[in-house]
N, C-alpha and C positions, 0 to 999 in steps of 0.2 A: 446322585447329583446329575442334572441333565449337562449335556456338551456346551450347550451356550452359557450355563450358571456357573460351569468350573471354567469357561474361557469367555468371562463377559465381554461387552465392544463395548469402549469411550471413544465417544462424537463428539467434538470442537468445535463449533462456527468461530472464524475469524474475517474481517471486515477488510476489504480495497482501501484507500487513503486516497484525498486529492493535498498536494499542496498551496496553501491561500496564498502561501511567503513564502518564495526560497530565495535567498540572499548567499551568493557563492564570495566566498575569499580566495585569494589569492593559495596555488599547490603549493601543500606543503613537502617537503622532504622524503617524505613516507610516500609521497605519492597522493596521500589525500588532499580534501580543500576543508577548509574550516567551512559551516554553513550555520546560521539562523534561516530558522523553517515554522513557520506555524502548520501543525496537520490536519484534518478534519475526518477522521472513518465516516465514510461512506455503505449506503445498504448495498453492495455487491459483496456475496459471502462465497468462500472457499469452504466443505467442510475436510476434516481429517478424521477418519474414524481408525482405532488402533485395537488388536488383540495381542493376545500373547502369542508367541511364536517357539520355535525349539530356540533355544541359549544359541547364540552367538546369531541368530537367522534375521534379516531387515528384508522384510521383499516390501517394494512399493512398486503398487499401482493406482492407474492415475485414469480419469476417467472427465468427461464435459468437453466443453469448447477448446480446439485449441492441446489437446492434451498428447498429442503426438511431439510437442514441442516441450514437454517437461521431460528431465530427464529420470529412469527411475534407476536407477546406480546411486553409487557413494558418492554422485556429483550434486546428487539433491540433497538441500537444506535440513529436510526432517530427518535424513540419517545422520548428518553432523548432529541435531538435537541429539537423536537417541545416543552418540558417541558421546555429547559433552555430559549428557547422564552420567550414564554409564562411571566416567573417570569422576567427578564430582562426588558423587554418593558411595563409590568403591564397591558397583552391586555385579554381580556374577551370575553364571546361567539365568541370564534374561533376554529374550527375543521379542521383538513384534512384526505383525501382521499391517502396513500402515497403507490405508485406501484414502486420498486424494479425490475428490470432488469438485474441477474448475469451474466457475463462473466469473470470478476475477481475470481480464485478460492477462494473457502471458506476455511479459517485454515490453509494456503498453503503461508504464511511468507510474503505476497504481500500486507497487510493491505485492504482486502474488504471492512471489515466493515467499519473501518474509511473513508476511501472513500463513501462509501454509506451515514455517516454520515454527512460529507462537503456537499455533494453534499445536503441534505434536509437541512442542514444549510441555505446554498445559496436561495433554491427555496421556501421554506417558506417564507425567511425574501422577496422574492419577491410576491409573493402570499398574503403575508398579509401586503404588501406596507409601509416596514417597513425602517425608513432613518438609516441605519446600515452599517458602512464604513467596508472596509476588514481588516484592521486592529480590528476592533471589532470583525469581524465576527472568525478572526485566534483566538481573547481572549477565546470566548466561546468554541472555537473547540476544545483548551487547557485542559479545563474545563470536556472536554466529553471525550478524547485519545487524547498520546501523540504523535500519528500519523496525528490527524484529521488536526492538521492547515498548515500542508505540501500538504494532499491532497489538500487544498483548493489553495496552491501555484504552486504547480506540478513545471516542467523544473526540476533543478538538485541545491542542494540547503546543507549547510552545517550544522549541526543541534546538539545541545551539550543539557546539563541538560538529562531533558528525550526523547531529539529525539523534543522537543516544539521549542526550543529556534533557532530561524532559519535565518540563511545569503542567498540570492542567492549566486549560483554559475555559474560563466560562464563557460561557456561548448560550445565548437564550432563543428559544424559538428552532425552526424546522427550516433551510436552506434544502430549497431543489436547484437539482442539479442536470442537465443534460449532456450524456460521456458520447462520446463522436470517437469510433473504434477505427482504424486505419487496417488497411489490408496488406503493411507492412511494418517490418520492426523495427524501433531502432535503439542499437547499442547504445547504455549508458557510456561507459568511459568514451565511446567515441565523440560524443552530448560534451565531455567534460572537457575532451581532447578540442574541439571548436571551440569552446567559450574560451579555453586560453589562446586559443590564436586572434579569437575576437579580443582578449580582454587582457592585453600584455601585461598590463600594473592593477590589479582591481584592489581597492578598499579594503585593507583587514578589519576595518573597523564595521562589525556586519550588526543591524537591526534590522527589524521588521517594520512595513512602514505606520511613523505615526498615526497613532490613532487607530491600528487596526483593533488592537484588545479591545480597547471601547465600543468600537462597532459590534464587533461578535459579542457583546454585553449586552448591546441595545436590542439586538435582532434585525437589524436592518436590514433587508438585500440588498436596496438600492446604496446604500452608505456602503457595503460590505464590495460590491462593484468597482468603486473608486478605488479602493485600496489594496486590490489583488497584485500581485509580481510576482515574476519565477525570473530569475537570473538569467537561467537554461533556456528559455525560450528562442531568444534568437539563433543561438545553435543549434536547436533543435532545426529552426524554419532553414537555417542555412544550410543544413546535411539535406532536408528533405521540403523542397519552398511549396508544394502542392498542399502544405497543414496550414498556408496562410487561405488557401480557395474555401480549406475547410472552416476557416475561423471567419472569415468574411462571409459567409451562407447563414452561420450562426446567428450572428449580429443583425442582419438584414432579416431574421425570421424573428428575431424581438427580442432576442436574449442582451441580457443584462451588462454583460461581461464575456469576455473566450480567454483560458489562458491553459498553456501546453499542463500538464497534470504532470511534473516531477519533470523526468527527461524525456517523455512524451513514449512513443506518438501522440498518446489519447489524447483528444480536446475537450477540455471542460467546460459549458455552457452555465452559467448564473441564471435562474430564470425568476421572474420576481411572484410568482404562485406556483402549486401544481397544478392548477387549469392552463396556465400560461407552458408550462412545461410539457404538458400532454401536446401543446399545440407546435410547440416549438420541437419536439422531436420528429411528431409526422413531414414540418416541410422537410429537417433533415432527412429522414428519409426516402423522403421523395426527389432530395436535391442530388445525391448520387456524387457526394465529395467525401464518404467516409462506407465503409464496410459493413457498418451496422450501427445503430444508434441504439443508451439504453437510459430511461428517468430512474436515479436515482433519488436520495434526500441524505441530511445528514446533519450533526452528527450522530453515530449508535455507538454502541458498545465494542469493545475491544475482544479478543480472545475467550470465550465461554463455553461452556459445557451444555451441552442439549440433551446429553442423555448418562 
């Protein structure tokens, strides 16, 4: 048997996310906020490729844009996967080899990590031939981020509690997208730490706003425009007010809609074609209010196996 037959590699692509809807509730106790969210997976892909390793052994390395900034210790996502394995299924002398692939930016409101983290969810429980349904696999993703059991659904999907708790959504037709990358990062909790000082009493009572599911029904961009919100956003502009120069260049270059992508930095661009989007990225980047601009579309697919 050759070395690579007795030690196969499972490859994972997993998808970035923008938020359409984020609707923040008032902290709760725990420390978290209740949230309604509609999510949309986006083409920017993370891959995760996994081998076996000697029993007890996790090394990860991490590799692409941005990847000095992932950590590879026990403080990254895909060795908690491999731990909540591990205790779940009761399995023994098991290791992996886990290689990270970034193009999803890091810290930039789009959920890398948790996507990284589905994604070695998925290629483990296949690497160690383990009978684990998606529905299980969404439980544990829970367990890890209340982002991770989304990436593992990807398409466009409605999501209440912490962003866990998850409906599909139909969505017809192809939404382009233009991502406006910031040459700085900014912390979620500190995102969440603002919005409470902005938002001393806010609404427990959290929807998405009317009529959005209908639009994402229709296909519309232009209707899909009108009904964007992120809760976060003025927080986001109030920690760092230069993501407003960014969102005004946008707008004035044709786009649709700008709204911060979770708890930002990233800015996401609505554009109402891919020829309009092609065009709308170049003046960005010739406008020189963001890092690096990239056309996406969306929605795709969730957590998958490529090889």
């Amino acid at each position: 048997m050759t070395e690579a037959r007795a030690n196969p590699l499972v490859r994972v692509r997993a998808a970035g996310k923008i938020n359409l809807a984020l609707r923040v509730g008032p902290r709760r106790p725990d420390g978290f906020h209740p949230l309604a969210t509609v999510f949309q997976a986006v083409s920017v892909f993370d891959d995760v490729e996994v081998r076996r390793a000697r029993p007890g052994t996790f090394a990860v390395s991490v590799t692409g844009p941005q990847a000095e900034l992932v950590p590879t210790d026990g403080r990254n996502l895909v060795v908690h996967a491999a731990h909540l394995l591990i205790e779940r299924y009761r399995l023994d002398r098991v290791g992996a080899e886990i290689a990270i692939r970034k193009s999803i930016p890091v810290t930039d409101g789009m959920a890398g990590g948790s996507a990284d983290c589905a994604a070695a969810l998925l290629a483990l429980s296949v690497l160690w031939d383990l009978d684990v349904t998606p529905n299980e696999l969404a439980e544990l993703g829970g367990r890890l981020g209340s982002d991770v059991p989304f990436a593992l659904m990807g398409q466009t999907a409605f999501g209440k509690g912490r962003g866990d708790d998850l409906v599909p959504v139909l969505s017809r037709g192809t939404y382009h997208w233009v991502l406006a990358f910031a040459d700085f990062e900014l912390s979620t909790p500190a995102v969440f730490a603002r919005f409470d000082e902005l938002n001393p009493a806010p609404s427990p009572d959290l929807d998405v706003p009317r009529g959005m599911l209908e639009v994402l029904a229709s296909g519309d961009a232009n209707a899909l425009a009108g009904v964007l919100v992120n809760d976060l956003q003025d927080a986001a502009l109030a920690l760092r007010p230069e993501l407003a120069r960014t969102m005004d260049a946008g707008l004035e270059a044709g786009a649709l809609a700008s709204l911060v992508s979770g708890s930002g930095p990233t800015i996401a661009f609505l554009a109402p074609s891919e020829e309009a989007a092609i065009d709308l990225s170049c003046e960005l980047g010739k406008a020189g209010v963001c890092r690096t601009v990239r056309r996406v579309s969306g929605p795709v697919h969730g957590a998958r196996l490529v090889t």
